[in-house]
N, C-alpha and C positions, 0 to 999 in steps of 0.2 A: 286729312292732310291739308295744311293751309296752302293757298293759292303761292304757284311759285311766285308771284309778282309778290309777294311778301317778304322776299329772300333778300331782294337787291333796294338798292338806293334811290333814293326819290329823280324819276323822271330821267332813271338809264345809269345806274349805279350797276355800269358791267353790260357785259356780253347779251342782251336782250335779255334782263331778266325773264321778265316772262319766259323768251324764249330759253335762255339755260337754265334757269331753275324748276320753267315751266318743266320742261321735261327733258333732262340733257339726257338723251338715250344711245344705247350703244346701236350702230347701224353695223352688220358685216358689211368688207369692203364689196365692190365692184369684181368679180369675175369677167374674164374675157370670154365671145362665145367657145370656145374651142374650149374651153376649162367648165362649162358650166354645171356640168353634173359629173360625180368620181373624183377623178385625180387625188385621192386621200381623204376627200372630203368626210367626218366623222362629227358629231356633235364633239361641241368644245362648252366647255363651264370652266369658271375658277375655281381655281383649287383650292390656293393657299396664299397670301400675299404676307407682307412686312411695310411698317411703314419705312418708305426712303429719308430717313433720316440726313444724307447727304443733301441732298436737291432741299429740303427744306432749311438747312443752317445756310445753304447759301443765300436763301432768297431773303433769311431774316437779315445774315449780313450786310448783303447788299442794300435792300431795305431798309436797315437800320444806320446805314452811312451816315454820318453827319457833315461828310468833307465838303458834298456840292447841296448845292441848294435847288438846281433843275434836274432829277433826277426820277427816278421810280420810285414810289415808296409802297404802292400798294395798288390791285388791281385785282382786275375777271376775266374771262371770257382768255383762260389759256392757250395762246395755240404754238407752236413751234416748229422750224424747218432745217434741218441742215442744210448748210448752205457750201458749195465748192469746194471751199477752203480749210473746212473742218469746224467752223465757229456756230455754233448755232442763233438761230433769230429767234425769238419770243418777240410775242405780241400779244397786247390786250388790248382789250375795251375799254370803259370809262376808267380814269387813271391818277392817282393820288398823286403830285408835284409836291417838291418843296423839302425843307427839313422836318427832321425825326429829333426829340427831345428824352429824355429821361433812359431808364427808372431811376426814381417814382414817378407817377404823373401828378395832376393838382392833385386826385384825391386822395394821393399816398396810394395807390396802389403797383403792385411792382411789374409795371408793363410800359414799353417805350410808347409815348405817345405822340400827338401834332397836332397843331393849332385849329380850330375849327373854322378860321378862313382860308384853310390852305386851300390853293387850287385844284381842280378836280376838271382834266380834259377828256374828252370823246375815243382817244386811243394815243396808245405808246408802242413803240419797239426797244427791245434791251438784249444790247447783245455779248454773247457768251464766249470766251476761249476755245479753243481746243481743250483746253485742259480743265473744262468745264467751270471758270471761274467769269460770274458776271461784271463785266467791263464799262459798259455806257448805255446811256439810253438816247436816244435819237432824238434830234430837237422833237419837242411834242406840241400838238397833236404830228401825228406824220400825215395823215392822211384831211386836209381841210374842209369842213363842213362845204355841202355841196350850195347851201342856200342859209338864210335865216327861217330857224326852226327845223334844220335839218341837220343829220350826222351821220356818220361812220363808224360802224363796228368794222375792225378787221376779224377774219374768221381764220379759215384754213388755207396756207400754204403751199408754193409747190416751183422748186426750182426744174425749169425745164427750158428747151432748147429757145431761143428768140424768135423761130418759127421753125417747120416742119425740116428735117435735115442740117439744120444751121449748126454751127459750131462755136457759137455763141452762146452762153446760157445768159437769163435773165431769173429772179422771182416774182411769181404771179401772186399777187393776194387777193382774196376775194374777200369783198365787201356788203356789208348789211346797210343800207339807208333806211333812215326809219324818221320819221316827224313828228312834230310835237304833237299828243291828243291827248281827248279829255278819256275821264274814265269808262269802259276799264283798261284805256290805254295809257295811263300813267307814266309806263318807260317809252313812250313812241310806240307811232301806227307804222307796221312795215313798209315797205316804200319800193325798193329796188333790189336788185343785185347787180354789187359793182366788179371790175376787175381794174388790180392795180400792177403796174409794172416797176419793179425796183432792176435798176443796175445793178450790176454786180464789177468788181468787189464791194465798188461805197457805197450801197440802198440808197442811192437816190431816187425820189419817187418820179418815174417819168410821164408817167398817163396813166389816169383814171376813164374807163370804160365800162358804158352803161350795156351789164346783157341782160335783163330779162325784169321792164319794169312793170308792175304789181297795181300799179294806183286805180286802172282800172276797172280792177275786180272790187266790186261794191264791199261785199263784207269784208272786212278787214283779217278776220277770224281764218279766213280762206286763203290769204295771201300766203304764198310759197315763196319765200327766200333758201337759198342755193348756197354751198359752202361751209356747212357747219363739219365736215369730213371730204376727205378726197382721196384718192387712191391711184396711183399708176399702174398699172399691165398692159405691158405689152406697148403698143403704139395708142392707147387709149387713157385718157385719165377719166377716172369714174366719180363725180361730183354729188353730194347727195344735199337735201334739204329736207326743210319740214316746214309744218303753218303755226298758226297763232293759235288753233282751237281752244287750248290752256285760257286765256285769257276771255276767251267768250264765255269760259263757266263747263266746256265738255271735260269729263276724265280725263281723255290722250288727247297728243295729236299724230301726225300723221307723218310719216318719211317717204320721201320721192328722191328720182334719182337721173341724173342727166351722165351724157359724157362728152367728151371733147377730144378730137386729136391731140396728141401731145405736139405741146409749140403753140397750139389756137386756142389758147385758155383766155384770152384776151379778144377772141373774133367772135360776133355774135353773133356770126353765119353758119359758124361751126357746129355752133350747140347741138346736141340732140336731147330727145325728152324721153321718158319712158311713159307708157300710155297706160299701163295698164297689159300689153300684151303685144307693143311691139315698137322700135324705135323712130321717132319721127323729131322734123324738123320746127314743129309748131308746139307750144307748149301745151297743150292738150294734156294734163298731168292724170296719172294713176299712180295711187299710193300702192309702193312696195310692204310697207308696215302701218298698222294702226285699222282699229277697227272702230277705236273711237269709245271704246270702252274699258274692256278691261288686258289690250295689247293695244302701243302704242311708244312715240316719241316725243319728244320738245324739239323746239328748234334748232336747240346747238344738243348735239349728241356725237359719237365716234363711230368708227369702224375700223378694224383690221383686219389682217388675211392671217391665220395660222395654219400654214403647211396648203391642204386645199379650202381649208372653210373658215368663213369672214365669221368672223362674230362682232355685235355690236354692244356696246354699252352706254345705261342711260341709268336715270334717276328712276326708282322702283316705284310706279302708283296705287294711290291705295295703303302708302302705309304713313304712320305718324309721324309727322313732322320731315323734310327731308334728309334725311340719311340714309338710303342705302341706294347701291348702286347696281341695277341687274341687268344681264349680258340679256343675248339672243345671238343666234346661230344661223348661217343656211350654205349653200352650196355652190350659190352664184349670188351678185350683187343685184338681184330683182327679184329676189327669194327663188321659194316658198323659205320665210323667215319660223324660226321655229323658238316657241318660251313662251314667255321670259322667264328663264333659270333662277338659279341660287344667288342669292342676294350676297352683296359685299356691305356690310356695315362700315360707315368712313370711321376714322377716328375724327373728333372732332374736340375745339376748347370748351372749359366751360362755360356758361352762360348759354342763354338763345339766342341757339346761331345753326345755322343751314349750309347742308352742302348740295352743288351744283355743279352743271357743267363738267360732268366728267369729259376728258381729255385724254386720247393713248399719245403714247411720246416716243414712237417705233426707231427715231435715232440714237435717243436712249436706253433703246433693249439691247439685250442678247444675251446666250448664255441661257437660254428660256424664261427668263424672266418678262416682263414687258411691263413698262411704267406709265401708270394712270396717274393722271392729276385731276383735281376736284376744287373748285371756288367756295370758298371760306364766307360769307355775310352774316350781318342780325336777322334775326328771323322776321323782324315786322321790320324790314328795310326803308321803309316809308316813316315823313316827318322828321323832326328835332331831336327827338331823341334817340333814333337808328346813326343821326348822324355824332351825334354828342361820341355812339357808346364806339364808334369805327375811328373817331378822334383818340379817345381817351386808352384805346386798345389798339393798335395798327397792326396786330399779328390777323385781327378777324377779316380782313379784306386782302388775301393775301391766298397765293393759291398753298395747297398739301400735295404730299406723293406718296402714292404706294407703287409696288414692288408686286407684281403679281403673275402667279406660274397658270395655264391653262392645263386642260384635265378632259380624255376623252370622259362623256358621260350625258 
């Protein structure tokens, strides 16, 4: 299986490459303790899925707009939140601006394409109706480089009260800092974990907040970034992370897992860490998942709760090329995590190209169904010509959706 940093775009083409193609793994959600073993809890696999054929004609629509010219056209590192009002927010990472031309392209083939000086910024928000139609995209970047040679991944969401009791809500987003390095850190050396505050109803972005910065730990491989998943129960929101190990050359990497009151997702007094075997205020991290070999995660991976038991999903290691995408299961959010399960095959276009960064999208469910999204790139993301073929193609840099039912087993 080629190195996920092979997947994404030269020097952060998306959601931490490395990190999401490295290995976007399912994480089960966060259990409260009073839930943590029973309550329905039963192994969960996929059953059966469909591609979402909806959510994908919109996003080419959208995409393929020619009306503005600051727009979205194409992007990684999916994440999405319901927001008060019924409208959803989507957010990515590194992010195609500008206009969309054809078909044909220059080379006569029949696929809409754009310019290969078009812009290319660090993150975008695009947001959605009630009625599930994609409307605008928020000046970009939203989120401004924190230094020269530094950036912004936005990750996972989470509207929640403006502090503890308040009657005010705000969105929290949490953020990936990552800087420029050399190989084999090609997309950026991890750096930080941020949190952002958006207003509501207008996302204005009001303050970025540094919780839990990384630069100190020597190996870079080792750095824990926070937010690639999150979870609410109860008065608790459950945050999970993973490392870089992918890009040091190990099999997996590894999944860790904080929580926060809800409302102090922004206070970095609040945080707590999971150690390994019990909850503390100092980042002393113990990996919930990954053994480093043949069970593990990437840095941007998911997690959900079904009925009592979270299952997570991630990119399968170990097989050719990336495509398929395999769950894990447990009973509480600090395991004992149990798989990795039955593989989801993505559908994918032709040519070489990789899927990453699986995504659940739980405001999009119901009805037992629950919608995964997956990040679309070339497979050798890296150079001239990764960029030529994401020019000449703009369906490849674009996310997909399935449809997918769970299944005691």
């Amino acid at each position: 299986m080629p190195d996920d940093a092979t997947a994404r775009r030269r020097a952060g083409t998306g959601l931490g490459l490395v990190l999401a193609l490295v290995c976007t793994a399912v994480l089960l959600t966060a259990l409260p303790h009073h839930d943590r073993e029973g309550g329905g809890c039963t192994p969960r696999t996929p059953a059966a899925w469909t591609a979402d054929t909806a959510l994908d004609t919109e996003f080419t629509r959208y995409g393929d707009d020619p009306a503005r010219t600051d727009d979205w056209t194409g992007g990684d590192g999916t994440h999405s939140v319901r927001l008060p009002d019924g409208r959803v927010l989507w957010l990515f990472s590194d992010t195609y601006l500008g206009p969309v031309y054809g078909p044909p392209n220059p080379v006569g083939e029949s696929y809409s394409w754009r310019d290969v000086s078009t812009p290319l910024v660090r993150n975008s928000a695009v947001v959605m109706s009630r009625a599930g139609r994609l409307e605008r995209t928020l000046p970009a970047p939203l989120f401004p480089d924190p230094a020269p040679g530094q950036w912004r991944w936005p990750v996972a969401a989470q509207v929640e009260p403006r502090s503890p009791g308040s009657a005010e809500q705000v969105v929290r987003v949490l953020l990936w800092t990552r800087t420029t390095g050399t190989y084999p850190w090609i997309y950026g050396v991890p750096a930080a974990t941020e949190v952002a505050t958006l207003s509501l109803p207008d996302l204005r972005v009001e303050s970025v907040m540094r919780i839990l910065d990384q630069r100190g730990t020597p190996d870079p491989s080792r750095r824990v970034l926070f937010g690639t998943t999150t979870t609410a129960d109860g008065t608790w929101t459950y945050v999970f992370g993973g490392d870089d190990a992918r890009a040091a050359g190990r099999p997996a990497s590894r999944a860790y897992l904080a929580r926060v009151e809800r409302g102090r997702l922004a206070d970095p007094t609040a945080w707590q860490y999971w150690n390994g075997s019990a909850w503390t205020s100092r980042p002393r991290l113990g990996a919930v998942l990954g053994d480093g070999r043949g069970t593990g995660v990437a840095s941007a991976f998911t997690v959900v709760r079904d009925q009592g038991t979270y299952v997570l999903f991630t990119m399968a290691a170990g097989t050719p090329g990336l495509t398929t995408v395999t769950s894990y299961w447990a009973c509480a959010p600090t395991g004992p995590w149990h798989g990795p399960g039955r593989g989801l095959r993505t559908p994918l276009p032709r040519g070489e190209v990789a899927a990453y960064n699986p995504q659940a999208h739980p405001e999009l469910s119901g009805d037992g169904r629950l919608v995964l999204s997956y990040d679309v790139n070339w497979l050798d993301a890296t150079g001239a010509a990764a960029q030529t073929n994401l020019s000449r193609n703009v369906s490849l840099y674009r996310p997909r959706f399935v449809a997918l039912r769970l299944s005691r087993g």
